[in-house]
N, C-alpha and C positions, 0 to 999 in steps of 0.2 A: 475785695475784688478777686474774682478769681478768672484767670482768662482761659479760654478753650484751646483746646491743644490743635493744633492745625498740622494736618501731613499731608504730605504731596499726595500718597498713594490714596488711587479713588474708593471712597470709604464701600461703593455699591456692590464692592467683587470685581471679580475676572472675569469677562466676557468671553464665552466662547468666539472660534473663529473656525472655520470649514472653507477649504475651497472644494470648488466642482464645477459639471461643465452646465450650462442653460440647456433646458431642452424645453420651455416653452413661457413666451412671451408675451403671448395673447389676451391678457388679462390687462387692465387700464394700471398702470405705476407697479403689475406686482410678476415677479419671474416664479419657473416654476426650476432648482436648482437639483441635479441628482451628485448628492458627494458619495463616493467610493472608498470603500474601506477593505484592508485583506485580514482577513481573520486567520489564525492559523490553529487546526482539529488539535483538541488538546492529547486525543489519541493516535492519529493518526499523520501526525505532523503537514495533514497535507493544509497548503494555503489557500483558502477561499474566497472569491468576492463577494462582499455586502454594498448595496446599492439604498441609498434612503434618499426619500425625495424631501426637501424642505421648501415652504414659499415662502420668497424674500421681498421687504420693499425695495420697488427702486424709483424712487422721486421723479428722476428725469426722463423713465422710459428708452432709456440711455441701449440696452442690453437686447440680443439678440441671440434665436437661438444656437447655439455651437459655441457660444465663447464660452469661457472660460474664469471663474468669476472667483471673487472671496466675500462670503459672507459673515455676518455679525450676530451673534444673542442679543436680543431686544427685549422691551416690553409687550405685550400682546398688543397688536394693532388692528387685527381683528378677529376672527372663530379660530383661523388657521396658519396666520402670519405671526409669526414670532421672531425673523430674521431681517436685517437690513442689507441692502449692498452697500461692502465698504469701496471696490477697487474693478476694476475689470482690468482681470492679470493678460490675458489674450484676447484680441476677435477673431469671431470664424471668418473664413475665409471667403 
């Protein structure tokens, strides 16, 4: 008998994780999320901003636009959805 090794850690990988703010909602369970990133010129030291936009599920329709959110790597959910909402870090105002 040989028994299977069992470990806490989840055997499927590390999931990515991105915060950013909503900028649109208008879609039935899915946000539209732009995370921010500063690149810095490998020649020219100067810092630049990178803007990617990802679409996230979000089950509850919970999310509006201006907050402030943390998304999750997922399995494909559909053509363009790749992302879940795990948290809504702020609301907008």
């Amino acid at each position: 008998m040989e028994e299977q090794a069992t470990s806490s850690v989840d055997t499927r990988g590390q999931q990515k994780e991105r915060v950013g703010v909503v900028t649109s909602s208008a879609m039935a369970k899915t946000i539209t999320v732009a995370v921010e990133r500063v690149k810095i010129h490998s020649m020219y030291k100067k810092a630049l901003k990178r803007t990617k936009k990802f679409k996230a599920h979000d089950e509850k329709n919970e999310c509006k636009a201006g907050d402030t959110v943390r998304i999750r790597e997922t399995r494909p959910l559909s053509k363009t959805k790749r992302w879940r909402l795990v948290e809504i870090i702020k609301r907008a105002d």
